[in-house]
N, C-alpha and C positions, 0 to 999 in steps of 0.2 A: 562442711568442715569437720566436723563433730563424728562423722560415716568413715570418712578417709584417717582422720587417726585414730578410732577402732582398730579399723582395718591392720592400719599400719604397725600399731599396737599388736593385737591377733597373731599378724605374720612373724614378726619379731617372737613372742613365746615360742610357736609353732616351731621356729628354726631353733632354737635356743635349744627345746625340748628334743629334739631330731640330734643336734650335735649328741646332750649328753648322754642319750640312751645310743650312740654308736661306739659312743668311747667304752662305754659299759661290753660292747660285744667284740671289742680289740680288747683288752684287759682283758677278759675270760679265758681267751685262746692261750695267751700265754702260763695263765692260771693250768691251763689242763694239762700243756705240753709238760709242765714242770713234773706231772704228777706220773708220767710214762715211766714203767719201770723195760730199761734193754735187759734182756737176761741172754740174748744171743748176740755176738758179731760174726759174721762170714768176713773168709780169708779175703772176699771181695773187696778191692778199693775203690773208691770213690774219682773219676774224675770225669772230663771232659764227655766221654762216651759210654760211662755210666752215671747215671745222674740221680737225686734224688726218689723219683714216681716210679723210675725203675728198680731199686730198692724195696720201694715199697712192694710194688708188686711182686717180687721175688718171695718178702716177708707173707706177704697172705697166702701164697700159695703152699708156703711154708708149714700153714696153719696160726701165726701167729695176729695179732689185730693190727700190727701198725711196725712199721721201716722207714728208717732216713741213716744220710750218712751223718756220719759226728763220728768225735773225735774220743775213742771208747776211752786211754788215759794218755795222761803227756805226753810229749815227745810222740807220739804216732799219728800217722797218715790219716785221713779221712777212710773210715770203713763204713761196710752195709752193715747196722745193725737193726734188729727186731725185737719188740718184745711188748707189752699188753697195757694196756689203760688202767 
């Protein structure tokens, strides 16, 4: 009896500790995005058959470190922007 709720004891931290060191590595990513400065947007718009990783990839070739589309100010359309960590 005494073996089994060790155990069961054990597995429970184990999970506990697993949750919050994941939450830790979702909170970070949003941490870093926040920190991207765009200093470019392409006349390129964003949709259906431009997407995201295609952006990006446009941006690197660019020479720049990182692309997504967003919305560079109010009132305007999704565009490719690029610009560095």
């Amino acid at each position: 009896m005494a073996k089994t709720q060790n155990l069961v004891i054990f597995s429970l931290v184990v999970i506990l500790a697993a949750t919050m060191f994941n939450t830790n590595i979702l909170v970070s990513g949003v941490e870093h995005e926040n920190k991207i400065k765009y200093t470019y947007c392409a006349k390129t718009l964003c949709s259906d058959s431009y997407l995201p990783h295609m952006c990006f990839f446009d941006c690197t070739t660019k020479g720049f470190e990182t692309g997504t589309c967003i919305v560079p100010t109010p009132n305007t359309p999704l565009r490719c922007c690029c610009g560095t960590l």
